[in-house]
N, C-alpha and C positions, 0 to 999 in steps of 0.2 A: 465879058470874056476876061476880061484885064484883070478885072476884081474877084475872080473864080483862080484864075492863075497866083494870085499873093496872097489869097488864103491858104491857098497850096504848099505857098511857099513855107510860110508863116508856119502853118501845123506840123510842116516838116523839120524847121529849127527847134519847136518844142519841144518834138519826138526826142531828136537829136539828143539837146540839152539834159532832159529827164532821164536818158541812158548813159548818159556822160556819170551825172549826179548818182545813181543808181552802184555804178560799176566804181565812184570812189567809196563810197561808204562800204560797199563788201570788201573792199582792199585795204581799209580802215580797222574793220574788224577785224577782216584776216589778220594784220600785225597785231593786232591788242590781243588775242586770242594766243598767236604764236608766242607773244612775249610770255604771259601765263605759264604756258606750257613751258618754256624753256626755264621760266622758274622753278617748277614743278620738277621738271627731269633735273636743273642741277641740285635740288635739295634731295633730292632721291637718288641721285647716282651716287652706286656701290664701289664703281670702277677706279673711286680714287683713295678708297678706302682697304689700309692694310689687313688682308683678312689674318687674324691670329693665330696661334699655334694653339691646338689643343689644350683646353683648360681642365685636368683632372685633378678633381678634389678626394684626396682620400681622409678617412676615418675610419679608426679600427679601435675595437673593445676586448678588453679578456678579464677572466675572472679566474681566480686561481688560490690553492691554501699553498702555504708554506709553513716553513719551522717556526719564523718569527716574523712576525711582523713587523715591530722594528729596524730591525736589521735588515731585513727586505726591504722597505722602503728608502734606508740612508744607501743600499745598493741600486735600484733603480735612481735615483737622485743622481750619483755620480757617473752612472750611464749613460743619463741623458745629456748631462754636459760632455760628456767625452766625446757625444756626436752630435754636438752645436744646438741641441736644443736645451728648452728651460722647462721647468717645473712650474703651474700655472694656480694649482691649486692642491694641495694635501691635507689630508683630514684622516686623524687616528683617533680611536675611539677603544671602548673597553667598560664591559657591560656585567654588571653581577646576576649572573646565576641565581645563585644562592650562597645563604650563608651561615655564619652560628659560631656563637658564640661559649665560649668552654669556660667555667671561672675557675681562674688559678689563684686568686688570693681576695681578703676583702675588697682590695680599691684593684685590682689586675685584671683584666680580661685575655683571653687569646680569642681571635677573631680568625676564622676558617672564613677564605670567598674561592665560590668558583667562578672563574671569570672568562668572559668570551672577548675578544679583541679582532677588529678586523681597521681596513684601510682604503681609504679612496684616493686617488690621485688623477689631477689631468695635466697631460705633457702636450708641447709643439715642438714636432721633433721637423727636421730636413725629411720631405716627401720620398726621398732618392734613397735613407737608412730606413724605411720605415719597418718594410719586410725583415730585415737582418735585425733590427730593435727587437720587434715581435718574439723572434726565434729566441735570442736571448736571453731576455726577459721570461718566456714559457720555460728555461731549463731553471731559472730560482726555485718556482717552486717544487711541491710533489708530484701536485697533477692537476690539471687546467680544467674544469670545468664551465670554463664560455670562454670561445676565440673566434672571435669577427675582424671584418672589415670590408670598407665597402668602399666603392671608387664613382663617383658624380660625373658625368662631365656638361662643364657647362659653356663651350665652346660658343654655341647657338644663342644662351641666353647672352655672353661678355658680346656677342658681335651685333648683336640685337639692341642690348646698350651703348655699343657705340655707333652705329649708326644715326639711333637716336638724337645721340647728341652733338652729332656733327650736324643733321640735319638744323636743330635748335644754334648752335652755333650761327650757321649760315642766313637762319633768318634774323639773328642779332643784328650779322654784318648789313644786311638789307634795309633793317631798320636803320642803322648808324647812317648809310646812305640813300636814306630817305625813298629807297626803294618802294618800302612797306610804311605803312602807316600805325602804328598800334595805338588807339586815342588812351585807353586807360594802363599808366603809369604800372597798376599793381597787375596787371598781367605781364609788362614785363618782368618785374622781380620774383612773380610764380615761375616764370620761366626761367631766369636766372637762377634759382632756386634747384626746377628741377635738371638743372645742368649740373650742380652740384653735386645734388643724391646720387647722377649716373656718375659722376667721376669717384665720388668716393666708393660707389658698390662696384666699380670695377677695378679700384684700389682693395677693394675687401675681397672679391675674385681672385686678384692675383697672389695676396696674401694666404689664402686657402690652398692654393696651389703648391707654393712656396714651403708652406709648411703645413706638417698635419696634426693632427688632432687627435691623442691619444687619451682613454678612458680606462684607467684599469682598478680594480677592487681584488684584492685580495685579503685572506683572514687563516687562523691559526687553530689549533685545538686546543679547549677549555683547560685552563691550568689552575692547579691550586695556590690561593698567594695566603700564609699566615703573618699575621701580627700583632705585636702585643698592646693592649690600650687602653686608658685607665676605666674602671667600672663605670658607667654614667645612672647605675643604682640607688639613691640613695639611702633605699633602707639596708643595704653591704655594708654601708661605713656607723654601726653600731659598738658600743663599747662592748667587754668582757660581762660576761654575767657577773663574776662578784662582784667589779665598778657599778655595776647597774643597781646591783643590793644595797651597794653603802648607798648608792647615788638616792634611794626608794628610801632606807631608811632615815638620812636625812631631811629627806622631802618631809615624811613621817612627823619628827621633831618639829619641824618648820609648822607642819599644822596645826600640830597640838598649842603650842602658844600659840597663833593667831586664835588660835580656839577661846584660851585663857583671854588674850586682850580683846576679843569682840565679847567675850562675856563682861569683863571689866567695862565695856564702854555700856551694858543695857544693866547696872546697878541699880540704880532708880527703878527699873520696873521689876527688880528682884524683888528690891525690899519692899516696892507695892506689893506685888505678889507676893509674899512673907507673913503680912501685915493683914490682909486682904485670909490667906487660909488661915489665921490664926486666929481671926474673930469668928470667923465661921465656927474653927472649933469649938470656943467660946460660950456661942448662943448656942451650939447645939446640944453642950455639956449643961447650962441652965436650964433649958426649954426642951429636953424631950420629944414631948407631946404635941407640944408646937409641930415642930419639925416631923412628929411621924404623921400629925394630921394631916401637914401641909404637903405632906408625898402621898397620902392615901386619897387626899382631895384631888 
């Protein structure tokens, strides 16, 4: 009975202990789990994050002819500085038609072009002038054939970045405090890296903001330009025909003695040949018969 009784006992401290054991380990978990989470919500909470003001990116195009294009373009240039923006990039140009050329004298030419001339320019003007730019710039020319512009916003994507990067932030500091663990060195630096890109493109947002982006082309009507320029003919610059007679019969003279001294230099085969027809005549004045056999042979 005794020994039925301290079995009793016995199985009932093991119970005991086994549910002891049981109930700390889930309360073990529990915290490791909470803590988790409590990293989780502060790297995700919004709440401490400034939400920003409206991010509108504007850009506007036009396209338009004027009187001059020169002159237009050194008028928009001082425009744009008058309302705090700059001139980013211009490009004038001027293109021949056609052309032709008229001769006015042996070595002169006049040169007729028709020429087409147009112009590109891109401005960063203040967001806040851009509308009043626009207007102003459309009365330069005659008549505007393209006027856009269009307005982004990229509110969502700048809060979207920085969230991002506060997150990344935050598990830097975690790391620093040995919170987290990261074993390979070059994930951090990918990380540090991509903290970077989001600060600089939300530097590049705000600057989009800040100022806009003007695209304008305009061009002029075909004009005629004359000029005078030397012949690049050569066969223009000829003498007068009687220079050209003295010049021929000179030449003339000139050949005739080389005529005379190249015959002077083959003397030798004159006087052979001389010498050589004169025996012939010779034999043929003795011999006859000879000579009519030897042809009828």
């Amino acid at each position: 009975m005794k020994t039925k009784l301290f079995l009793a006992l016995l199985a009932g401290v093991l119970l005991l202990g086994a549910c002891k054991g049981s109930n700390y380990e889930a309360i073990r978990d529990d915290k490791a789990s909470s803590s988790s989470a409590d990293t989780v919500a502060k790297m995700t909470d919004t709440s401490k994050v400034d939400i920003p003001t409206t991010k509108l990116v504007k850009t506007a195009d036009m396209r338009f002819k004027v009187k001059s294009v020169q002159q237009t373009g050194d008028a928009i240039a001082a425009l744009t500085a008058r309302n705090g923006g700059m001139v980013v990039h211009h490009q004038m140009q001027a293109y021949v038609e056609r052309s032709e050329d008229i001769r006015v004298s042996n070595d002169s030419v006049k040169r007729v072009s028709a020429l087409r001339t147009d112009a590109d320019m891109t401005l960063k003007l203040p967001s806040e002038k851009l509308e009043s730019f626009m207007t102003e710039v459309a009365h330069m020319g005659m008549y505007v054939t393209l006027r856009k512009m269009d307005i982004e916003d990229r509110t969502l994507d700048y809060l979207s970045e920085k969230l991002k990067l506060k997150n990344r932030q935050d598990l830097v500091e975690q790391q620093k405090k040995g919170k987290i663990v990261i074993k390979n060195p070059v994930n951090v630096m990918l990380l540090k890296d991509d903290m970077v890109d989001q600060q600089i493109g939300n530097m590049r947002t705000d600057e989009a903001v800040k100022y806009s982006i003007v695209n304008l082309s305009f061009y002029q009507s075909n004009f005629i330009n004359q000029e005078m320029i030397a012949n690049d003919d050569p066969s223009a610059y000829q003498l007068p025909f009687v220079n050209r007679l003295m010049i021929a019969l000179s030449n003339g003279r000139q050949l005739f003695v080389e005529l005379i001294l190249g015959l002077a230099n083959l003397w030798v085969f004159i006087i052979w040949g001389i010498g050589l027809w004169a025996i012939y005549r010779y034999y043929k004045r003795k011999h006859p018969t000879w000579f009519a056999g030897g042809i009828k042979s």
